[in-house]
DSSP file (Angstrom, degrees, kcal/mol; ACC not computed):
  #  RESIDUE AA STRUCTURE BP1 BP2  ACC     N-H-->O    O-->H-N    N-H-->O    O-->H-N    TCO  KAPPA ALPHA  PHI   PSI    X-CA   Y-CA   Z-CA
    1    1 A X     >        0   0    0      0, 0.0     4,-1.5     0, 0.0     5,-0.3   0.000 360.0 360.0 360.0 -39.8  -11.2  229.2  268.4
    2    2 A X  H >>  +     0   0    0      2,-0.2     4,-2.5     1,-0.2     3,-0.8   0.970 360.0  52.3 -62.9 -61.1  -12.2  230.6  272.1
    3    3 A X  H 3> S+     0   0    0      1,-0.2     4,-2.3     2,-0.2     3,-0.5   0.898 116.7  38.3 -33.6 -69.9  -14.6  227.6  272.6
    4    4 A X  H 3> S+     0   0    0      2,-0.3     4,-1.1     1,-0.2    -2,-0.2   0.655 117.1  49.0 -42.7 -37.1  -11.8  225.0  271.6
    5    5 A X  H <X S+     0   0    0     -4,-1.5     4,-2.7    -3,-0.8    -1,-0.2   0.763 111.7  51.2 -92.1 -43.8   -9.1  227.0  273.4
    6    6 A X  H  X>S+     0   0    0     -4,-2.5     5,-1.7    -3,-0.5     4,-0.8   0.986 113.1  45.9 -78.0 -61.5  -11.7  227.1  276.8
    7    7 A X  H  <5S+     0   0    0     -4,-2.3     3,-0.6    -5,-0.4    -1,-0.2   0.898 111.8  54.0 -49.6 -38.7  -12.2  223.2  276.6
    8    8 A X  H  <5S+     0   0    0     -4,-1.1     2,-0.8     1,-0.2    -2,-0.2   0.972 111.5  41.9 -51.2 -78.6   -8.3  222.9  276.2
    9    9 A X  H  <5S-     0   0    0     -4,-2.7    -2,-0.2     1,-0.2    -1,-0.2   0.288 115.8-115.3 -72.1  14.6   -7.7  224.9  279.3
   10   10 A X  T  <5 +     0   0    0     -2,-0.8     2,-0.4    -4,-0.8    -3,-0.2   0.962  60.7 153.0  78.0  46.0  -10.7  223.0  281.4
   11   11 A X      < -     0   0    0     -5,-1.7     3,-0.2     1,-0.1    -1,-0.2  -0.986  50.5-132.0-127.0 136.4  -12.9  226.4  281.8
   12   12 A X  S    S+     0   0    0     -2,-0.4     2,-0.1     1,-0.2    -1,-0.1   0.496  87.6  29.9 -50.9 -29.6  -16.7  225.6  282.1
   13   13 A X    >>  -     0   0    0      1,-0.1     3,-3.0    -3,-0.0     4,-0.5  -0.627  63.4-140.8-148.1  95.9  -17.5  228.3  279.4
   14   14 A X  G >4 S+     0   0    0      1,-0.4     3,-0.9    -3,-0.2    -2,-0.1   0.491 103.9  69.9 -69.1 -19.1  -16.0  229.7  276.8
   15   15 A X  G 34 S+     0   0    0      1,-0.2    -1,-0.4     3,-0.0    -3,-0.1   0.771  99.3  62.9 -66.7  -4.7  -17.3  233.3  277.7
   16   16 A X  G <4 S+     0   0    0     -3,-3.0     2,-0.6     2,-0.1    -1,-0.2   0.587  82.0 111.7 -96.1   8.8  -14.4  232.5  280.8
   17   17 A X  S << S-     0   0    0     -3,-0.9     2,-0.3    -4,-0.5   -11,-0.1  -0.470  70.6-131.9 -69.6 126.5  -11.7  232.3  278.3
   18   18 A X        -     0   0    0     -2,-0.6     5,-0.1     1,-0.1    -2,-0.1  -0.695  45.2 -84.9 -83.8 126.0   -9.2  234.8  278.2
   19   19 A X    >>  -     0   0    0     -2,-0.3     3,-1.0     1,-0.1     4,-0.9   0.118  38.4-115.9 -44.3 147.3   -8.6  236.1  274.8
   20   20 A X  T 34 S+     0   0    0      1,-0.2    33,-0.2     2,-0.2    -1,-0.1   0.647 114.4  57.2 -79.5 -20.6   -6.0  233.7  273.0
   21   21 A X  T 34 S+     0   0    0      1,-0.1    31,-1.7    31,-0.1    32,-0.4   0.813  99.4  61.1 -73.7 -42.0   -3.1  237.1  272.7
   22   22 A X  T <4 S+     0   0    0     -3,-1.0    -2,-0.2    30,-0.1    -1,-0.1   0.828  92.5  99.5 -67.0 -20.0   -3.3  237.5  276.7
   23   23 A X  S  < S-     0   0    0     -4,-0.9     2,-0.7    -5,-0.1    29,-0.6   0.111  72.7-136.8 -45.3 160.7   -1.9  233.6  276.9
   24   24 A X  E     -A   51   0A   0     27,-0.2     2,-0.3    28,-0.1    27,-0.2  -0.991  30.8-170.3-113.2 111.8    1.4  232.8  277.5
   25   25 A X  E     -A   50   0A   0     25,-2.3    25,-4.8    -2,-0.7     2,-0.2  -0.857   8.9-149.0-111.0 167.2    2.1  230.2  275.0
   26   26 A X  E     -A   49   0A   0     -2,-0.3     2,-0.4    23,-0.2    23,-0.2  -0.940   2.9-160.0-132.1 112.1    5.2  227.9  274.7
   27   27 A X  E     -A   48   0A   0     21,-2.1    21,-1.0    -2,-0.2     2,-0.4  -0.517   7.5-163.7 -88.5 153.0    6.6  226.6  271.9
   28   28 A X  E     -A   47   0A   0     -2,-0.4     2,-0.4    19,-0.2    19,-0.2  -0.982   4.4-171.9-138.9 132.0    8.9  223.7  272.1
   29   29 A X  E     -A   46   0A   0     17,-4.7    17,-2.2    -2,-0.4     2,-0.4  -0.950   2.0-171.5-122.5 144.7   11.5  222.1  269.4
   30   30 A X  E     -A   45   0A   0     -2,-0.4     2,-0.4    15,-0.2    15,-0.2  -0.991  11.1-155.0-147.8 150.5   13.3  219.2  269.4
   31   31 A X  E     +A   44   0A   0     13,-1.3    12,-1.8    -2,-0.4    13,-0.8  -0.912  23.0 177.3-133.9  97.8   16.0  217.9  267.2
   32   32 A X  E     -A   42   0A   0     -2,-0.4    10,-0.2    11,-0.2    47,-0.1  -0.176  42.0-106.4-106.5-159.1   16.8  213.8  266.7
   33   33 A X  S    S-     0   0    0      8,-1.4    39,-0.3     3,-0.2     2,-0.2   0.700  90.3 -29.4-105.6 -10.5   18.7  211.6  265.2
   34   34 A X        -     0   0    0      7,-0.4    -1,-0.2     2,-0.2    -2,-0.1  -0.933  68.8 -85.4-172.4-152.8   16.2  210.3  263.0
   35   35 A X  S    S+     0   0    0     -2,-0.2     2,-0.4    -3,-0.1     3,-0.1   0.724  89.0  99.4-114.6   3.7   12.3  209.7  262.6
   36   36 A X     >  -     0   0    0      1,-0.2     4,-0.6     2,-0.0    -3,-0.2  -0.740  54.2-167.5 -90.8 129.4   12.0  206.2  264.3
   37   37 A X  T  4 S+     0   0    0     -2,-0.4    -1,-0.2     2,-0.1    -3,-0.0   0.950  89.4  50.9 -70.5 -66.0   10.7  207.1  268.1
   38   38 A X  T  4 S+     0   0    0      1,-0.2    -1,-0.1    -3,-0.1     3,-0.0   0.643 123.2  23.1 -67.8  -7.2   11.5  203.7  269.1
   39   39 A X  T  4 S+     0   0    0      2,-0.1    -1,-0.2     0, 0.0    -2,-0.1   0.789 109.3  73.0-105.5 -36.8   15.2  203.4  267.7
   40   40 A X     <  -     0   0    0     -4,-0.6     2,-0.1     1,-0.1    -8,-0.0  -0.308  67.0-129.2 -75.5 158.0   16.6  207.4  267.5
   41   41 A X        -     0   0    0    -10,-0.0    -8,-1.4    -3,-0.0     2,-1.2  -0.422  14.9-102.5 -79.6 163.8   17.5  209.7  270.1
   42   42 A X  E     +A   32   0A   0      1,-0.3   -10,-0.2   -10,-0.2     3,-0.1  -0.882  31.6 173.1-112.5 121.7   17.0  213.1  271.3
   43   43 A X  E     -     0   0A   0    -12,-1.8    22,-1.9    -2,-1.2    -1,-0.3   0.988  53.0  -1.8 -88.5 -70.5   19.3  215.3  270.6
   44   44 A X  E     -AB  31  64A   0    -13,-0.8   -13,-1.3    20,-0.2     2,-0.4  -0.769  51.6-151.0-116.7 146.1   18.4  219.0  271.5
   45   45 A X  E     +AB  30  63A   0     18,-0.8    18,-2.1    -2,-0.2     2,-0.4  -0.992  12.6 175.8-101.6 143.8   15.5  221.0  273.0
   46   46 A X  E     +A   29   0A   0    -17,-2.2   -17,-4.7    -2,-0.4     2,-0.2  -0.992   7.8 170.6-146.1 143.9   14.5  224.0  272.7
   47   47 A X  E     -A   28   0A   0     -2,-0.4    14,-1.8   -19,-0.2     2,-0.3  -0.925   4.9-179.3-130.2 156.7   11.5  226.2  273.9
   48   48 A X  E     -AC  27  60A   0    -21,-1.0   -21,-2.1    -2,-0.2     2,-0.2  -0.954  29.6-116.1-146.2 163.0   10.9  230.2  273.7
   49   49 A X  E     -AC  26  56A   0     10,-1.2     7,-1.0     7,-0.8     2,-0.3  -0.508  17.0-156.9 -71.4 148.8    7.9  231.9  275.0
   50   50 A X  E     +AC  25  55A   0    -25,-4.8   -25,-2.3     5,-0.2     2,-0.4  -0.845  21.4 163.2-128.4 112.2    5.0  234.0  273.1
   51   51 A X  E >   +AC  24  54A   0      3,-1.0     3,-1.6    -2,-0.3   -27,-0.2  -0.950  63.7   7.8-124.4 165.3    3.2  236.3  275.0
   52   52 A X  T 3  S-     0   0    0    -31,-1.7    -1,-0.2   -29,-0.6   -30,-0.1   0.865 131.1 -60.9  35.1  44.2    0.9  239.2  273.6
   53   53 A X  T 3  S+     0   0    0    -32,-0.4     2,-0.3    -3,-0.3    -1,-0.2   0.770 118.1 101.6  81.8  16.3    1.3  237.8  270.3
   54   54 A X  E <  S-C   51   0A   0     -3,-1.6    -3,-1.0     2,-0.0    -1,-0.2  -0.913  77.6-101.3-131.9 156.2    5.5  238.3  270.3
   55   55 A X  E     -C   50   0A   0     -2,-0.3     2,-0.4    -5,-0.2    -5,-0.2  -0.548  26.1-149.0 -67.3 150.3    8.5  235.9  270.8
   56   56 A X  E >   +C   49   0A   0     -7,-1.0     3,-1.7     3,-0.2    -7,-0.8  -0.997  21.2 178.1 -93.5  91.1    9.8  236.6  274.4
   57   57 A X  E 3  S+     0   0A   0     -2,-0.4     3,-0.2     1,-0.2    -7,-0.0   0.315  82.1  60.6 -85.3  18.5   13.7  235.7  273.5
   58   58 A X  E 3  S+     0   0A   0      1,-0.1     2,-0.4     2,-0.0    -1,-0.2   0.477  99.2  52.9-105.3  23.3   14.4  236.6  277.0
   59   59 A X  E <  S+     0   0A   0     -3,-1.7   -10,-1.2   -10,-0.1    -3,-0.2  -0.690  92.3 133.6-151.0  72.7   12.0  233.7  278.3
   60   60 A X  E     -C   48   0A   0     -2,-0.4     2,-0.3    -3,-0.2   -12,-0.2  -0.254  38.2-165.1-118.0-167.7   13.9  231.0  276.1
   61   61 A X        +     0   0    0    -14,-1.8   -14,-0.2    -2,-0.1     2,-0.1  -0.829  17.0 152.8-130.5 137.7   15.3  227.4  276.4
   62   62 A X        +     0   0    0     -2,-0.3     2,-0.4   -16,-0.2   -16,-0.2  -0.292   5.9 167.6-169.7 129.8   17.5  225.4  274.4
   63   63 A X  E     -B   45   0A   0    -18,-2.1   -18,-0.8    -2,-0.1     2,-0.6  -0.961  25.7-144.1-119.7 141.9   19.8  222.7  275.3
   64   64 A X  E     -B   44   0A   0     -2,-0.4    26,-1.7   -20,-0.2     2,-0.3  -0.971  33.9-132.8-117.5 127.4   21.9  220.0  273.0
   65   65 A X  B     -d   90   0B   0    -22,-1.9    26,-0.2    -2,-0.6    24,-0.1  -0.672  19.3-106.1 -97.7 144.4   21.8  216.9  275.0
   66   66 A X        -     0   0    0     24,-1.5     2,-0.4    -2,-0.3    21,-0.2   0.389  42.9-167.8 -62.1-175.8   25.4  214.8  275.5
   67   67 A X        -     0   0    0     19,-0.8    22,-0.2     1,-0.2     3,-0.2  -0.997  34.2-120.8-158.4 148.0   25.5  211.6  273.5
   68   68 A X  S    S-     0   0    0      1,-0.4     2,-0.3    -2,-0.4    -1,-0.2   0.959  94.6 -10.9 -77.2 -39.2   27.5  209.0  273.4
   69   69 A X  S    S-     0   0    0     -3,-0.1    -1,-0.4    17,-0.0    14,-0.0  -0.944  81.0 -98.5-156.1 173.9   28.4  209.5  270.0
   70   70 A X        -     0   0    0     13,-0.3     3,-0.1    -2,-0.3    12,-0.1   0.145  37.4-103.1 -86.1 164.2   27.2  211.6  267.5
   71   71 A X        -     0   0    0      1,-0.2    -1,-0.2     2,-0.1    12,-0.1  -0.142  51.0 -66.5 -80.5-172.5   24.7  210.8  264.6
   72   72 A X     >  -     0   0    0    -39,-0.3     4,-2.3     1,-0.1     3,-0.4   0.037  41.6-114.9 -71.6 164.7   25.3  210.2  261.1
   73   73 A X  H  > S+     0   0    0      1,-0.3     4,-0.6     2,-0.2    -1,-0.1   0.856 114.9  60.2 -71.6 -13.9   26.6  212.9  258.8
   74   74 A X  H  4 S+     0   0    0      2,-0.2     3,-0.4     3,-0.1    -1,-0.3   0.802 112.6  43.4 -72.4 -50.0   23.3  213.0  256.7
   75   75 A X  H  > S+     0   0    0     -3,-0.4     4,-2.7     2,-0.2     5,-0.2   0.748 101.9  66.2 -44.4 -54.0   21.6  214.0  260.1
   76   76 A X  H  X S+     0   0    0     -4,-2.3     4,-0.8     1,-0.2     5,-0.3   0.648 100.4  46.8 -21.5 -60.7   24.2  216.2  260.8
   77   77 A X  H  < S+     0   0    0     -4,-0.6    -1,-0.2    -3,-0.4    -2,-0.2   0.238 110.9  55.5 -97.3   9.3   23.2  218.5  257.8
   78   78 A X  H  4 S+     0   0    0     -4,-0.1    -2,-0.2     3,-0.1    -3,-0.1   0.699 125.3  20.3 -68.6 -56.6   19.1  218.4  258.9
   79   79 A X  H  < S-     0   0    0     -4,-2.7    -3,-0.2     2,-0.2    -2,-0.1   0.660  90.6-141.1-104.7  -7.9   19.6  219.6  262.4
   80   80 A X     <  +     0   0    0     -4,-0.8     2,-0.7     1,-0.2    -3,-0.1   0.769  56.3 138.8  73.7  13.4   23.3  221.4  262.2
   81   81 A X        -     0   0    0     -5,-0.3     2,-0.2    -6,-0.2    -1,-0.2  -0.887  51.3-138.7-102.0 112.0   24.0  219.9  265.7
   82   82 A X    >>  -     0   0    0     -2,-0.7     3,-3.0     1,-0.1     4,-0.6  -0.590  15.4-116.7-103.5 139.5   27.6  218.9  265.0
   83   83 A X  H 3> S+     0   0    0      1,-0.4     4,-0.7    -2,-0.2   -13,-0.3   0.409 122.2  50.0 -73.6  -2.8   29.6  215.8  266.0
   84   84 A X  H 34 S+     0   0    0     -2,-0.6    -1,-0.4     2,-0.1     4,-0.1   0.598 115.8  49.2-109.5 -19.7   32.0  217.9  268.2
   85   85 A X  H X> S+     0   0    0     -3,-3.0     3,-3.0     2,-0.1     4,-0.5   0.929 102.7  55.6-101.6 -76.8   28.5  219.4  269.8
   86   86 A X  H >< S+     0   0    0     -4,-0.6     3,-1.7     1,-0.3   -19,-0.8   0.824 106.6  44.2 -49.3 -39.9   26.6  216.4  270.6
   87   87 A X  T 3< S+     0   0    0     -4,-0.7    -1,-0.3     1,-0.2    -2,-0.1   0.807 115.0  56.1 -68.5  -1.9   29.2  214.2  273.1
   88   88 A X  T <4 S+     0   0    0     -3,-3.0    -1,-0.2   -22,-0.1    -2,-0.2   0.160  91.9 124.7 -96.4   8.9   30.0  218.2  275.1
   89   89 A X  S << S-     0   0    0     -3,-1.7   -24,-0.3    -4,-0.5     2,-0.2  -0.033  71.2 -89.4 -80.1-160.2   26.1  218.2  275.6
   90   90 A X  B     -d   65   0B   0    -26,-1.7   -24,-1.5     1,-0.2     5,-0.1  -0.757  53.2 -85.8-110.8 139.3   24.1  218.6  279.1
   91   91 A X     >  -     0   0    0     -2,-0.2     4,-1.0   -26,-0.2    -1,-0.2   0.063  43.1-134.4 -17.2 151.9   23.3  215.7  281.1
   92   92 A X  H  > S+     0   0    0      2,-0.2     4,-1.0   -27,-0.1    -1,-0.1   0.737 104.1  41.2 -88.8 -43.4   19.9  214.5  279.5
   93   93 A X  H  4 S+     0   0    0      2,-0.1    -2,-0.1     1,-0.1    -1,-0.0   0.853 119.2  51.0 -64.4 -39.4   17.8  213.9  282.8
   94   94 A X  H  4 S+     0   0    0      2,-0.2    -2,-0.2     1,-0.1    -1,-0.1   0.978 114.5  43.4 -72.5 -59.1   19.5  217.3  284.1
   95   95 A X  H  <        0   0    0     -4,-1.0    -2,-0.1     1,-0.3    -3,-0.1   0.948 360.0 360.0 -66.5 -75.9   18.5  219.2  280.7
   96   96 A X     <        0   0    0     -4,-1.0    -1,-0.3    -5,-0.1    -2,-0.2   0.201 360.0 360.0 -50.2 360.0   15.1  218.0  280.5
């Protein structure tokens, strides 16, 4: 994994990798309106931090971005983001 992880991060050798626990990783979620890229929307983001191998919940993310109007009610009960939620959401260029 340290070879693969040192080629990710552009380092020359894998002995210059810094063990994969010292990382800061970032996870990212995101919540749409369906599974077509080209027709659905993005509804929410959300990121948290991991560093030394724990969530950092105080070095989080999470936005639900406004909409004009809200998805279908089948959708609704996938992502919990609720018709009252999505048009009160955050600018979408601002969020993002």
């Amino acid at each position: 994994m340290i070879g693969a992880l040192a080629r990710l991060l552009g380092l020359a050798h894998p002995d210059d990798a810094l063990p994969p626990r010292a990382l800061r990783w970032v996870v990212v979620d995101c919540e749409s309106s369906g599974l077509d890229p080209e027709r659905d929307r993005l509804l929410s983001i959300g990121a948290v931090a991991v560093r030394e191998g724990r969530v950092a919940h105080a070095d989080a993310f999470a936005a639900v971005l406004r909409q004009a109007q809200a998805s279908a009610a089948p959708n609704i009960l996938v992502h919990g983001i609720g018709a009252e939620a999505q048009p009160g959401g955050r600018d979408p260029a601002a969020a993002l």
